[in-house]
N, C-alpha and C positions, 0 to 999 in steps of 0.2 A: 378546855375549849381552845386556849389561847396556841399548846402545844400541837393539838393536830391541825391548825391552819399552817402551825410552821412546818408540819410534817408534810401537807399538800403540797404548799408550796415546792419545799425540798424537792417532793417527788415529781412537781411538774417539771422542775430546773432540769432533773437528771430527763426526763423522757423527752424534752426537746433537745436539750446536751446530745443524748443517745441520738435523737434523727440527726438534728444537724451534723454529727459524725459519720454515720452512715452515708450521710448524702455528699458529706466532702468526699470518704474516701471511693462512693461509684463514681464520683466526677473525675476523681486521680486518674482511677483505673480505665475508666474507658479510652479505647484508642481512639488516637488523632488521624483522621484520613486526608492526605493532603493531596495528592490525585493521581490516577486523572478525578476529574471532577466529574459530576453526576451527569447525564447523557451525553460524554465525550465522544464521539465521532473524527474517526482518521484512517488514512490511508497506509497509515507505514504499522506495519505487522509488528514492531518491537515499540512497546508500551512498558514505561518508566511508573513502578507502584512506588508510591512515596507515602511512608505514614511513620506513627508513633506511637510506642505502647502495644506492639503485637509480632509475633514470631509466625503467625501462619496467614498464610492467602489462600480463599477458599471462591476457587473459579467456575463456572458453571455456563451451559448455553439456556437452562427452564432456570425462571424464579425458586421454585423452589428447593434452589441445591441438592437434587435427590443422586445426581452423579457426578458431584464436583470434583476438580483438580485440583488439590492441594497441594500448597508450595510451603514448606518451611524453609524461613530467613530468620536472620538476624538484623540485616538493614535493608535498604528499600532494594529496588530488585527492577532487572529490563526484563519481560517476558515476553518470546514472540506469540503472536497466538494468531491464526487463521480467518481470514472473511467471516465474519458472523457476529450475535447480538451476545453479548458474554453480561451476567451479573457476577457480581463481586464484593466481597468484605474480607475483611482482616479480623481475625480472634486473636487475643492474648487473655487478659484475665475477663474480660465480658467481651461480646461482639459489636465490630462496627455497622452504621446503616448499612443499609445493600443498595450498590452502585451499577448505572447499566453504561456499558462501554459499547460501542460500534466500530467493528471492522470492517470499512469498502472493499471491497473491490476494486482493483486497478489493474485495469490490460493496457500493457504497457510492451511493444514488439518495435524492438532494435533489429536492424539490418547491417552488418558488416562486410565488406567487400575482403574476400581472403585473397591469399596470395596468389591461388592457383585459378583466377576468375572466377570461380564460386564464389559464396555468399555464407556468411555464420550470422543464423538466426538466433537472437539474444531475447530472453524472456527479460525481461526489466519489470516488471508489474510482481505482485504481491499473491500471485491467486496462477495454478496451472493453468495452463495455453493447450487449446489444440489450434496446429498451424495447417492449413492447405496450399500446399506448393502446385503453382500453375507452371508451365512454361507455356510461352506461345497460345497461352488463354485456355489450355486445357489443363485440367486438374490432373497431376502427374505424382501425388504422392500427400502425405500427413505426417507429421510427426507430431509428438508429444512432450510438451519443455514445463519441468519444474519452476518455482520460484528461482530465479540465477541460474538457469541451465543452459546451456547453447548447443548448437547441433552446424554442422557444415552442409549447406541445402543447395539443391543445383535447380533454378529457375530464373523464373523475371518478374512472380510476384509473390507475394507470401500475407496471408489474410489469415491475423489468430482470434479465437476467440476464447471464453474463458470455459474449461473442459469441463465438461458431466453436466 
C-alpha cells in the first residue's frame, strides 16, 4: 500500500513535470510580433515587419490566407505593399496571431514649372493617378503617373484622381 502511493505520487510529479515542460518550451517557441501593431493604418506603402522567432511572413488581402505572399527573412524586413486591407503573421516553429494592416490611399499631385514654360506633373501619392490636362478650361488631354512618376504636360490646370 505504502509503495504505490509513492508510485502515484512519482507518476503525478513526472505528468505535470511533462506539461510544465511542454508548456515552457510552446511559450519559447512561439514568435514575438512587435509590429506594426494589430489594426495599424497608414499612408506610406513601405511598412517596417518587426518580430522574433520566425523566418517567414505570410501576407494576404482575405483572412483566410488562401493566396498569400510569402516573404522569407532572417531579420525584420521594410515591405512596400499597395492600397488595401492586408492580414498578416509570421511562422517559424509555431504561428503567430494574424494581424490586419491598412493601406490608404493618398492622391497626392505636384506641379513643377519646367524650363521650357511647360509644367512636370509629379505623382507624389502612394496609389496610380489619372491626370486631366485642361488648357484654357478645356480638356486637352490625360495622362497616366505611377507611384513617383512625372510626365512634362502643356496646360494651366491639371486635376488627378486615383485611376481604375
Amino acid at each position: 500500500m505504502i509503495g504505490s502511493k509513492y508510485i502515484l505520487l512519482i507518476d503525478a510529479f513526472l505528468v505535470l513535470g511533462s506539461l510544465f515542460a511542454v508548456w515552457f518550451i510552446a511559450d519559447y517557441a512561439q514568435p514575438l510580433v512587435i509590429a506594426p501593431l494589430d489594426d495599424y493604418t497608414t499612408f506610406n506603402n513601405s511598412v517596417l515587419f518587426e518580430f522574433e522567432k520566425a523566418d517567414l511572413i505570410l501576407i494576404d488581402n482575405n483572412l483566410d490566407f488562401s493566396s498569400p505572399r510569402e516573404v522569407y527573412v532572417q531579420n525584420n524586413i521594410l515591405i512596400n505593399l499597395a492600397p488595401g486591407v492586408y492580414y498578416w503573421k509570421v511562422v517559424g516553429a509555431l504561428e503567430s496571431e494574424v494581424r490586419e494592416l491598412t493601406i490608404e490611399s493618398d492622391v497626392d499631385l505636384k506641379i513643377r514649372e519646367a524650363q521650357d514654360g511647360n509644367y512636370e506633373v509629379v505623382n507624389a501619392g502612394n496609389t496610380e493617378l489619372e491626370v486631366d490636362i485642361y488648357d484654357h478650361g478645356r480638356l486637352s488631354g490625360k495622362i497616366i503617373l505611377g507611384v513617383e512618376e512625372s510626365s512634362e504636360a502643356e496646360g494651366d490646370k491639371f486635376v488627378g484622381g486615383e485611376n481604375g
